[in-house]
GUBA-435698 format. One record per atom (N, C-alpha, C, O): residue in three letters; x, y, z. Coordinates in steps of 0.1 Angstrom, whole numbers, padded with zeros to 4 digits, always signed. Each point is the difference from the previous one (the first is absolute). Example, Ala and Ser with C-alpha at 12.3 -4.5 7.8 and 13.67 -1.06 7.14 Angstrom:
! residues 2
ALA+0132-0057+0078 ALA-0009+0012+0000 ALA+0009+0012+0000 ALA+0010+0000+0007 SER-0014+0011-0014 SER+0009+0011+0000 SER-0008+0011+0008 SER+0005+0011+0001 
! end
This chain:
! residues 113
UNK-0067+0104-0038 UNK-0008-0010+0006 UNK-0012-0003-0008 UNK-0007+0009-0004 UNK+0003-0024+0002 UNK-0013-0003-0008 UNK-0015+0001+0017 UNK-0002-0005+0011 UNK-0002+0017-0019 UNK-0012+0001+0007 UNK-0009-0009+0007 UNK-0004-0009-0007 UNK+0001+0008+0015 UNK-0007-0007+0011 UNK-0012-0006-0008 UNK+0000+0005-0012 UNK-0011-0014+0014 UNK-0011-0003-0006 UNK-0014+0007+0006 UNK-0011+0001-0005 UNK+0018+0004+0021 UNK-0009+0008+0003 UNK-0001+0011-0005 UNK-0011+0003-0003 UNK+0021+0008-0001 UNK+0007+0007-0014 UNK-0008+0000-0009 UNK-0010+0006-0003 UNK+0017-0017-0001 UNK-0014-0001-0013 UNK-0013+0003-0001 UNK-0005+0008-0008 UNK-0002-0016+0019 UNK-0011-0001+0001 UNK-0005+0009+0000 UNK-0007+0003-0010 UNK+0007+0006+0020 UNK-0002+0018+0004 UNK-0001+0010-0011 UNK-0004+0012-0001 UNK+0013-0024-0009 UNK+0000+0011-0012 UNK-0005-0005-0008 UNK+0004+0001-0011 UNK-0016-0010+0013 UNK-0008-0008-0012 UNK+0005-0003-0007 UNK-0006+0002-0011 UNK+0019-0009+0012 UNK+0008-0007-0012 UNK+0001-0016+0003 UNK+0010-0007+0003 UNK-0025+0003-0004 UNK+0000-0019+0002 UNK+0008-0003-0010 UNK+0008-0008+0003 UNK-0005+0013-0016 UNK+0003-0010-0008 UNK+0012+0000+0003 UNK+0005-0011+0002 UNK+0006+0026+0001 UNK+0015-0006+0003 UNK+0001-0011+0009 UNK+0007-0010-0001 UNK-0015+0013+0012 UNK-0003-0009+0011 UNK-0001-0016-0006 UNK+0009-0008+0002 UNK-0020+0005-0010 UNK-0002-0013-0008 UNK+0015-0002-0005 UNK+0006-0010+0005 UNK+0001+0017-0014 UNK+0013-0005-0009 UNK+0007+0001+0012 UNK+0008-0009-0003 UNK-0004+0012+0013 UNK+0008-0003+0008 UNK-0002-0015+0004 UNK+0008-0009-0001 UNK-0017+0008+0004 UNK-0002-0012+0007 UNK+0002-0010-0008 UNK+0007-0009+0004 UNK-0014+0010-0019 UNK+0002-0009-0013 UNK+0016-0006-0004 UNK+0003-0010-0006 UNK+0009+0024+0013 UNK+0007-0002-0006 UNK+0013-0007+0009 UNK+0012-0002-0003 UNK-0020-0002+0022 UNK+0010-0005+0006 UNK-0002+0006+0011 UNK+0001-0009+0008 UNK-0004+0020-0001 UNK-0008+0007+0006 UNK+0014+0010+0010 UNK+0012-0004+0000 UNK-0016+0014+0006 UNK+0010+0012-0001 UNK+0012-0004+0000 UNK+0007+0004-0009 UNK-0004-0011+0017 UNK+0018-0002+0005 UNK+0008-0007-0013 UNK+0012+0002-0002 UNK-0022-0011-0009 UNK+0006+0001-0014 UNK+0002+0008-0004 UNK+0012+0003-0003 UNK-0023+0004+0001 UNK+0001+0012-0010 UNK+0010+0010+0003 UNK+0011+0002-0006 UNK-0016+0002+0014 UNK+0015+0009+0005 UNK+0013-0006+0000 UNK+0009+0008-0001 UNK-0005-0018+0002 UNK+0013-0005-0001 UNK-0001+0003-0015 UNK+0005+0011-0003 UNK-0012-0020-0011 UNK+0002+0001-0015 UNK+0003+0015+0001 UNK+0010+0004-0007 UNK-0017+0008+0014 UNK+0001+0013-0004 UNK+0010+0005+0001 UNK+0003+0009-0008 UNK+0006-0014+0019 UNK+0011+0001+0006 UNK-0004+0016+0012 UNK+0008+0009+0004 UNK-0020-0012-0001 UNK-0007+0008+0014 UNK+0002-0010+0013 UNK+0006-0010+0003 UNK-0013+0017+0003 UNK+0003-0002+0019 UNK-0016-0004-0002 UNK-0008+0006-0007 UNK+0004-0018+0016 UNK-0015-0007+0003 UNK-0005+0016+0011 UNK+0008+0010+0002 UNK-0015-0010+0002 UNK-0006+0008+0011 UNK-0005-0010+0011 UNK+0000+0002+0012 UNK-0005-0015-0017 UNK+0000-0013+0009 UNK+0008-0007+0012 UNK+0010-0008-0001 UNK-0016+0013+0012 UNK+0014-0006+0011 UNK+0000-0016+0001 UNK-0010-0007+0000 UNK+0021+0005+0002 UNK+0001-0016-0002 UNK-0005-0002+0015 UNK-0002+0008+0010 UNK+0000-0022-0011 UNK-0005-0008+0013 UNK+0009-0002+0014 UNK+0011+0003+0001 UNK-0018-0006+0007 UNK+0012+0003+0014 UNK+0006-0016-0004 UNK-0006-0009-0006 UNK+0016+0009+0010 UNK+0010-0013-0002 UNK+0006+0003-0019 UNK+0005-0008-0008 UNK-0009+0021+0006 UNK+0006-0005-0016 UNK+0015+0002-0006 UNK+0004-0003-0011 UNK+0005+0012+0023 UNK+0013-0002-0002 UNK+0012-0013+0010 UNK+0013-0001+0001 UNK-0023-0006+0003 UNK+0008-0010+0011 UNK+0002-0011-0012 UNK+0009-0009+0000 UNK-0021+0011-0011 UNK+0006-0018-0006 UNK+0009+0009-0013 UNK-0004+0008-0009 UNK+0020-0013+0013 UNK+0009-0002-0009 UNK-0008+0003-0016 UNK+0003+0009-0008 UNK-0012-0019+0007 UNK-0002-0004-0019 UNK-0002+0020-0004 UNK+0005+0008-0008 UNK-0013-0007+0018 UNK-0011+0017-0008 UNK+0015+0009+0003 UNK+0002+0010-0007 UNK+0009-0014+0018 UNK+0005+0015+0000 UNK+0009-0004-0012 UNK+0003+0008-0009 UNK+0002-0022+0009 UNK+0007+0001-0016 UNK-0006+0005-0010 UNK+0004+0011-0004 UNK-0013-0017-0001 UNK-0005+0006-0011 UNK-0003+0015-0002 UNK-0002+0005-0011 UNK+0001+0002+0024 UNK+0002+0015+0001 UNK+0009+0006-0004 UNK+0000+0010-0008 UNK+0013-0015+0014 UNK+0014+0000-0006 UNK+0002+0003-0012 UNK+0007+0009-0005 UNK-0015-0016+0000 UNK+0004-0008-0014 UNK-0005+0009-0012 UNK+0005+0004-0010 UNK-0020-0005+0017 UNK-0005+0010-0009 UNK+0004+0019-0003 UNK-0001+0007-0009 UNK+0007-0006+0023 UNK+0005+0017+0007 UNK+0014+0001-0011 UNK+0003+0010-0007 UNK+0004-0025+0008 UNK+0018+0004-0007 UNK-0002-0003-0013 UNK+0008+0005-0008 UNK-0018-0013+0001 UNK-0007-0001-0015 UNK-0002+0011-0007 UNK+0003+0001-0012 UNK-0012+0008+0021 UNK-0005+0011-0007 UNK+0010+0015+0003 UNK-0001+0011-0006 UNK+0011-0013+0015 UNK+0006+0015+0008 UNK+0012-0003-0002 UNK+0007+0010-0002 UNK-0001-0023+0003 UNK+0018+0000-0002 UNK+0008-0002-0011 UNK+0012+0003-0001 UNK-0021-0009-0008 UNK+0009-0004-0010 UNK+0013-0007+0001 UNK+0009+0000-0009 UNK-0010-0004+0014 UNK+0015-0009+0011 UNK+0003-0012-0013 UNK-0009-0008-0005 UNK+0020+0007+0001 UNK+0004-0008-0017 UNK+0010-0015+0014 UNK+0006-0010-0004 UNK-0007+0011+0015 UNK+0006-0011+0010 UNK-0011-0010+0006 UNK+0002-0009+0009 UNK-0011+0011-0014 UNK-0012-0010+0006 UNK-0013+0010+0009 UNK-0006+0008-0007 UNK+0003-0010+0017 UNK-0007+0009+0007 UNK+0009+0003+0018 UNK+0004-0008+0009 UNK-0005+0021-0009 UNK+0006+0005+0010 UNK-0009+0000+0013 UNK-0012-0003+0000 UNK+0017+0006+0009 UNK-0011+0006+0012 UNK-0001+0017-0002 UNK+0010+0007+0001 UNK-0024-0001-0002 UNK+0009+0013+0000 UNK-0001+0002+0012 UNK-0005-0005+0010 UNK+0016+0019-0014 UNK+0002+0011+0013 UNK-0012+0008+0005 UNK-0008+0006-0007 UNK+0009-0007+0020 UNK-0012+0010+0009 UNK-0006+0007-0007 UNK-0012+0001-0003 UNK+0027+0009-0001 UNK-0006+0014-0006 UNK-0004+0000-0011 UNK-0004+0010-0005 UNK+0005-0022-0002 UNK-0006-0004-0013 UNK-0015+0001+0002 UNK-0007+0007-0006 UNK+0003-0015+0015 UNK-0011-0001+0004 UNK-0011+0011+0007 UNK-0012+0003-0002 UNK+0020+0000+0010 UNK-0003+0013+0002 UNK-0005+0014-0009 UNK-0009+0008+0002 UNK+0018-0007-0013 UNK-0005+0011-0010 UNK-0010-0011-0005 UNK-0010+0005-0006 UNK+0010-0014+0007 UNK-0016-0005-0011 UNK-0010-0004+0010 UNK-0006-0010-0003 UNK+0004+0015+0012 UNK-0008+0001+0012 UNK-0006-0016+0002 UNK-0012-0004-0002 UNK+0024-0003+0005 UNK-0005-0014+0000 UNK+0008-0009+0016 UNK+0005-0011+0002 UNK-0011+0024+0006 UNK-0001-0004+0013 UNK-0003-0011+0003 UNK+0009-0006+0006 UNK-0020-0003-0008 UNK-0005-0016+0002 UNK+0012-0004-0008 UNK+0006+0001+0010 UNK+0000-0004-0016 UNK+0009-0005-0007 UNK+0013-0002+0009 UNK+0007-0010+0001 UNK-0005+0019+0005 UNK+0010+0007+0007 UNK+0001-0009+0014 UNK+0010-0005+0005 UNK-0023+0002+0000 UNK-0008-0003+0011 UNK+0003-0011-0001 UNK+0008-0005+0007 UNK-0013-0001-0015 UNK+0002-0015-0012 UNK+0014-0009+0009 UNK+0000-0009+0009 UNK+0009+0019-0018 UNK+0014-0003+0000 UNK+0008-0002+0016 UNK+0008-0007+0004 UNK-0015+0019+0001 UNK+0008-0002+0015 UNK-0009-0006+0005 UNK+0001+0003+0011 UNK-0012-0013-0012 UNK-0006-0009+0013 UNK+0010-0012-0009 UNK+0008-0005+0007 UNK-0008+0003-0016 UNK+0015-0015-0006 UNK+0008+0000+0008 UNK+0002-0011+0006 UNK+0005+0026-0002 UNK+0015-0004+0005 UNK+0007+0012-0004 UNK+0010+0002+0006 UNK-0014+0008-0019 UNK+0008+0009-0004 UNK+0002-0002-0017 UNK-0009-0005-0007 UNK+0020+0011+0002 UNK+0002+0005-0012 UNK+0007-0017+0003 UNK-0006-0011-0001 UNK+0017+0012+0004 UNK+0010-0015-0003 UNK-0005-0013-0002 UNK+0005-0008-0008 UNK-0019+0006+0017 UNK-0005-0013+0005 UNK-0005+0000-0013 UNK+0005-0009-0007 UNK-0018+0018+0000 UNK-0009-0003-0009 UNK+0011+0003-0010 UNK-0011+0003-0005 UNK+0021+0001-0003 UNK+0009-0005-0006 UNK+0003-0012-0003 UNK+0001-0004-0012 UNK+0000-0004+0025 UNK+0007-0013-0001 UNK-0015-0009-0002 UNK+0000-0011-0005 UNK-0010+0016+0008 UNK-0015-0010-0008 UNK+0002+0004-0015 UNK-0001-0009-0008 UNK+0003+0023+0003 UNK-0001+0000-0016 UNK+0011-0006-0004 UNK+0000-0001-0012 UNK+0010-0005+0017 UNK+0010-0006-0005 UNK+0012+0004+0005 UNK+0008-0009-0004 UNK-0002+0018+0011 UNK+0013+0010+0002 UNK-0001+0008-0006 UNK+0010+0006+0003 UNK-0018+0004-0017 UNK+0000+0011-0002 UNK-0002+0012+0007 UNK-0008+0008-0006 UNK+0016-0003+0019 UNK-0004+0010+0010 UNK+0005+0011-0011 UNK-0007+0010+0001 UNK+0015-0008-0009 UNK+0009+0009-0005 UNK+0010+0007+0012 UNK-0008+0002+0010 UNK+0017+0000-0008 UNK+0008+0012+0006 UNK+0000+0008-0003 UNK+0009+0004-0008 UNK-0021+0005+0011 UNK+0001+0015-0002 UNK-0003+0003+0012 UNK-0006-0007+0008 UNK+0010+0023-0005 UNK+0001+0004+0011 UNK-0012+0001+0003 UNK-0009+0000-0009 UNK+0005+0001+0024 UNK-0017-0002+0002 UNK+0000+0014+0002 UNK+0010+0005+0006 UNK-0023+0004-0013 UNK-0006+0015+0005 UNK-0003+0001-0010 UNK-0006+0010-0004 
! end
């Protein structure tokens, strides 16, 4: 996980603090790092469709390697990469099937667990 800015702070490190911000500010950064934000998203921020796709997107980009387009992953995919909100994401859509059929029909058939 990329460190909090109160983190930082506490540890008299303005300047990481400054290049973070410089460079897009936490929830970038940590995505480029390929880390977890410590930033909780906003209340209403898995109901709009656009942010949980691109969650998707960015989750099966970096974790599946999937050579069929982009998949939905499985729970327990999500689960070992402690991406509960993600998870949360997916079942307020409709489930694994429904946001499948927004990425295009890529659910994969793999067994769910």
């Amino acid at each position: 996980r990329l460190p909090t800015q109160k983190t930082l702070r506490d540890m008299k490190r303005n300047d990481l603090d400054a290049a973070v911000g410089k460079h897009g500010g936490y929830i970038e950064v940590a995505s480029r790092m390929g880390l977890r934000s410590s930033f909780r998203r906003s209340r209403g921020y898995w109901a709009c469709r656009e942010n949980l796709l691109r969650e998707v997107r960015s989750f099966a980009s970096a974790s599946l390697n999937s050579d069929e387009g982009v998949a939905c992953p499985r729970y327990a995919e999500l689960e070992r990469a402690g991406r509960h909100d993600l998870k949360y994401g997916i079942e307020i859509h409709g489930g694994r099937m429904a946001v499948a059929e927004l990425l295009g029909g890529a659910h994969g058939n793999r067994a769910e667990g």
